[in-house]
PAZA-784102 format. One record per residue (C-alpha): z, x, y; residue in one letter. Coordinates in steps of 0.05 Angstrom, whole numbers, padded with zeros to 5 digits, always signed. Each point is the difference from the previous one (the first is absolute). Layout:
ZXYA ...
% end
This chain:
+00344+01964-00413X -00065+00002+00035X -00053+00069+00011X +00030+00003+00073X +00077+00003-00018X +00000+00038-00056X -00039+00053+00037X +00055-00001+00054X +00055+00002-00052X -00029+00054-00029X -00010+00039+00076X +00076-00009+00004X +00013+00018-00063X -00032+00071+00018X +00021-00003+00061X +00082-00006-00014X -00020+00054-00061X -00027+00062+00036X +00060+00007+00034X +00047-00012-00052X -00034+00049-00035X -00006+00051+00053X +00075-00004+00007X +00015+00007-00071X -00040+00059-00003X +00041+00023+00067X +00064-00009-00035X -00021+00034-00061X -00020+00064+00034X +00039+00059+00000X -00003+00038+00065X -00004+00083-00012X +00039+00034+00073X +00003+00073-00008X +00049+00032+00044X -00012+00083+00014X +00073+00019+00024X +00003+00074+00030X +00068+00012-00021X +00049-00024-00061X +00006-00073-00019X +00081+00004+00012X -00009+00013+00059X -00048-00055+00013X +00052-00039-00027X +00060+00027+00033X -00034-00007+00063X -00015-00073-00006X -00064+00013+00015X -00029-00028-00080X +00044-00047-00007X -00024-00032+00066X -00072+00009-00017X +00013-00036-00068X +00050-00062+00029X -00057-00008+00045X -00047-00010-00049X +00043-00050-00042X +00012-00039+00060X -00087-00001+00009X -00001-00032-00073X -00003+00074-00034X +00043+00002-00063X +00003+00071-00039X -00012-00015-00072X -00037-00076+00018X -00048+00020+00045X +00005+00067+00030X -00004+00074-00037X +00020+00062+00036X -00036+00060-00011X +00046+00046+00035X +00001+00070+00008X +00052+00047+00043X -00003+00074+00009X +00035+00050+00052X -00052+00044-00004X -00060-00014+00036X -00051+00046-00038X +00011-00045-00051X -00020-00069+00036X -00073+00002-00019X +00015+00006-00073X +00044-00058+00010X -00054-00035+00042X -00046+00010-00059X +00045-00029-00045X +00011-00068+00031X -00072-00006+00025X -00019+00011-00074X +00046-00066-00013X -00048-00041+00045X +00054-00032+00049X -00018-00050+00040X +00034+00026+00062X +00032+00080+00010X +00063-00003+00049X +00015+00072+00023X +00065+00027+00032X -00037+00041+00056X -00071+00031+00018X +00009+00066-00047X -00005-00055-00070X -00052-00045+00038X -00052+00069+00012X +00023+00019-00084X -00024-00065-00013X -00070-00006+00048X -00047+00043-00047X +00000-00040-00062X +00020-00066+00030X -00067-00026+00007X +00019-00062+00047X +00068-00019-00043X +00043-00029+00065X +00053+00054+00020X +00064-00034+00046X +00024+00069+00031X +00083-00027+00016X +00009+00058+00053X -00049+00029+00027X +00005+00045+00070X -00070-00024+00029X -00051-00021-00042X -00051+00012+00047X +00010+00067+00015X +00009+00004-00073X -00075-00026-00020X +00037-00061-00041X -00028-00052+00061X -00052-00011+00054X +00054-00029+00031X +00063-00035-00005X -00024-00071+00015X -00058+00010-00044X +00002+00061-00055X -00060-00012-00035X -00004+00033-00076X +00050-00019-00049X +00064+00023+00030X +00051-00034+00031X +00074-00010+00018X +00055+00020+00052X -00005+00050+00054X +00073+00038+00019X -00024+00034+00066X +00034+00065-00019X -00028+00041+00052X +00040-00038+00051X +00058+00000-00035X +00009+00074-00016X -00016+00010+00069X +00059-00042+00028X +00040+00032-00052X +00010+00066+00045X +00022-00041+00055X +00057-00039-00045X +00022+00072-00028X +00003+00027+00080X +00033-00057+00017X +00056+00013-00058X +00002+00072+00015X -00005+00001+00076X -00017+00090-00004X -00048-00006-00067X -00049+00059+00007X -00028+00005-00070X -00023-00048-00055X -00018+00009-00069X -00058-00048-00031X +00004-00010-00069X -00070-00005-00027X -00041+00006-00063X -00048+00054-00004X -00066-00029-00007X +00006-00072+00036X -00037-00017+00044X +00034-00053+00025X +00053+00040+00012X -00041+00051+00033X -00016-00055+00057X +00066-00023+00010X +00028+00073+00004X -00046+00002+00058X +00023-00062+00027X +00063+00031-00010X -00003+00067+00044X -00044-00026+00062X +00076-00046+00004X +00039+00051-00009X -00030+00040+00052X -00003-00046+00052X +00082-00004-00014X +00005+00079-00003X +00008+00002-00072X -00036+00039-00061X -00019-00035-00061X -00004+00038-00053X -00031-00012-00068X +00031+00005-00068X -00036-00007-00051X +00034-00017-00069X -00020+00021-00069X -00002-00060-00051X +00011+00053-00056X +00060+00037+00035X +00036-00045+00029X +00035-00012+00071X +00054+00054+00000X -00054+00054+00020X -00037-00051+00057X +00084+00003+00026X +00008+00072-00005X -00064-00003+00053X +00029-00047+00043X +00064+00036+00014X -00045+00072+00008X -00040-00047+00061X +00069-00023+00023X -00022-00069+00009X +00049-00048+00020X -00037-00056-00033X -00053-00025-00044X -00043-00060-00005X -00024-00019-00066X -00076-00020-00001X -00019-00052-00049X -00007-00003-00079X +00028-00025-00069X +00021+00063-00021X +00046+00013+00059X +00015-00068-00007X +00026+00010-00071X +00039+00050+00029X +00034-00023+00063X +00074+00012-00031X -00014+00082-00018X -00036-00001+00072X +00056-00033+00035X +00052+00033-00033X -00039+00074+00006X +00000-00021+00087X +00078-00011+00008X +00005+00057-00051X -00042+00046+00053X +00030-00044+00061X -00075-00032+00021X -00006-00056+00032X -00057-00050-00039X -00045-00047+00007X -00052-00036-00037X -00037-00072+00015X +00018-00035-00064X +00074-00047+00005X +00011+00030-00073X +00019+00072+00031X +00063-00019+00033X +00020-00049-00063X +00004+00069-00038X +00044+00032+00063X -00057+00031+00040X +00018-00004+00075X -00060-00045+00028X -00066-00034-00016X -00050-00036+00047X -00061-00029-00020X -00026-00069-00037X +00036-00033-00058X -00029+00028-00060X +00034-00047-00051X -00034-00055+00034X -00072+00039-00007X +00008-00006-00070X +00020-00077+00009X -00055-00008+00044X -00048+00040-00044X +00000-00057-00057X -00027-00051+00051X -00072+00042+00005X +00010+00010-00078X +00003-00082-00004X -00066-00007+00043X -00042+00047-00028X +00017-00027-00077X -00024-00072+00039X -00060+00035+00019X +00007+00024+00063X -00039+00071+00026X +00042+00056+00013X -00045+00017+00055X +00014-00060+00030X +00073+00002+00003X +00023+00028+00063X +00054+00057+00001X +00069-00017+00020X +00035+00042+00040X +00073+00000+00006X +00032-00056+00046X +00072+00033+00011X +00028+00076-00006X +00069+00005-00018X +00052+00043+00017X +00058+00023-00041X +00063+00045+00008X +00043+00032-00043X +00062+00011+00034X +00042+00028-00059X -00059+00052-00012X +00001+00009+00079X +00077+00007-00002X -00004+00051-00056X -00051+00048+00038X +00042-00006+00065X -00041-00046+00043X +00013-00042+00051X -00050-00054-00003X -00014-00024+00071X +00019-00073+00015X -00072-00014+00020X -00032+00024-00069X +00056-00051-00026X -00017-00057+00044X -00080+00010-00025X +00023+00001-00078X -00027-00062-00041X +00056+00030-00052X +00057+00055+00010X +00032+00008-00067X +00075+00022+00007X 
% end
């Protein structure tokens, strides 16, 4: 073999090698995803809201045990997310996935650029996590549920069930500011329809009983349910506590009426979680987070209880039917 063709064969030796390699080094790496859950991890699981996070992932080439590792941590109490920020951070994941903005802001000061995938979050603009939607800039990403809308058009869905409503109770978590946005969201609606809102806030370390006993002294007629884990984790004492007290409730997630609460409207947040492993997937491939755009929510769904609706004596109107994606019987 002459000068010339060995020096080719050798070119394409390294050529065809560098990639093989690079790829055997790919397949040999075990990918570290943290996951910061603001309530427990049965109810994540109960939900379906894990378990569509982690199909996801498998179906993207993600295998626990091969080559993913969870570093997960769950926690009703939200005093306690920045000590369980600090404890995954200290793991050195390669990507944080967060259930909401309250574990994404635990997680900002010792972060230090680590990508953050926030799987609900009411607007990330407003909430300093983006520039903007298209473009957020900074390390944090993921999917936008445009709860400010929705807990605005919730008032209108309860008037619309209960034709003479007057007064409605908004179950809230002292010290959210999210919440704090959407309970204003909430009462310029309710005005406008000749309705109070009033808020309720509820005590992690007492309980819902007492946030009840407050209701009924208001005399609201019904309540919407602003958004977190914990009240997520909780839906079935909630729903339960609202036919108990004969209230009419609400809440945007489709899980609420699975666990007989009268209604929900807002975006699918099972699919969030699906969705969520998709930006997980890019950014391990290299992608920016700052470069990923928001999504927002494509759809809001509907669903009616009609057994729960039945059991607190309403007559849901034929047109709140009609608009249903689901009416469970």
């Amino acid at each position: 073999m002459n000068k010339r063709r060995r020096l080719v064969f050798a070119l394409g030796a390294s050529a065809l090698a560098a990639p093989l390699g690079s790829v055997a080094q790919q397949q040999g790496k075990v990918w570290r995803v943290g996951i910061l859950y603001s309530g427990s991890r049965q109810s994540a699981i109960d939900t379906g809201r894990y378990p569509a996070f982690i199909e996801s992932m498998r179906k993207l080439g993600y295998i626990e045990g091969k080559n993913l590792l969870m570093e997960e941590r769950y926690n009703s109490d939200n005093r306690q997310l920045s000590a369980l920020g600090a404890e995954i951070l200290h793991t050195k994941p390669d990507v944080v996935v967060t259930s909401g903005a309250a574990p994404a802001r635990a997680l900002l000061p010792a972060a230090r650029g680590i990508p953050i995938v926030i799987v609900v979050a009411f607007d990330p603009v407003r909430e300093g996590f983006a520039e903007s939607l298209a473009r957020p800039g900074g390390h944090i990403t993921g999917l936008s549920a445009m709860l400010d809308d929705v807990f605005a058009k919730h008032v209108e869905l309860l008037k619309l069930a209960i034709p003479k409503l007057s007064r409605i109770a908004v179950l809230a978590l002292p010290g959210d500011a999210d919440h704090l946005a959407a309970l204003q969201k909430i009462d310029a609606n309710a005005r406008q329809s000749g309705v109070r809102a009033i808020r309720v806030d509820v005590d992690t370390q007492k309980g819902f009983e007492p946030a009840f006993r407050t209701i009924a002294q208001e005399r609201a007629e019904a309540l919407i349910i602003l958004g977190t884990a914990y009240f997520v984790q909780h839906f079935r004492e909630i729903a339960a506590l609202a036919l108990k007290n004969h209230i009419a409730s609400i809440y945007s997630g489709r899980e609420y009426p699975n666990a007989d609460g009268l209604m929900s409207y807002g975006p699918d947040f099972v699919d969030n979680y699906r969705r969520a492993a998709t930006y997980v997937d890019k950014i391990l491939k290299g992608a920016k987070p700052g470069d990923l755009p928001f999504e927002q929510p494509t759809h809001f769904y509907l669903t009616i209880n009609q057994k729960t609706a039945k059991s607190l004596g309403l007559a849901i109107s034929q047109e709140l039917l009609l608009r249903a994606d689901k009416v469970i019987e």
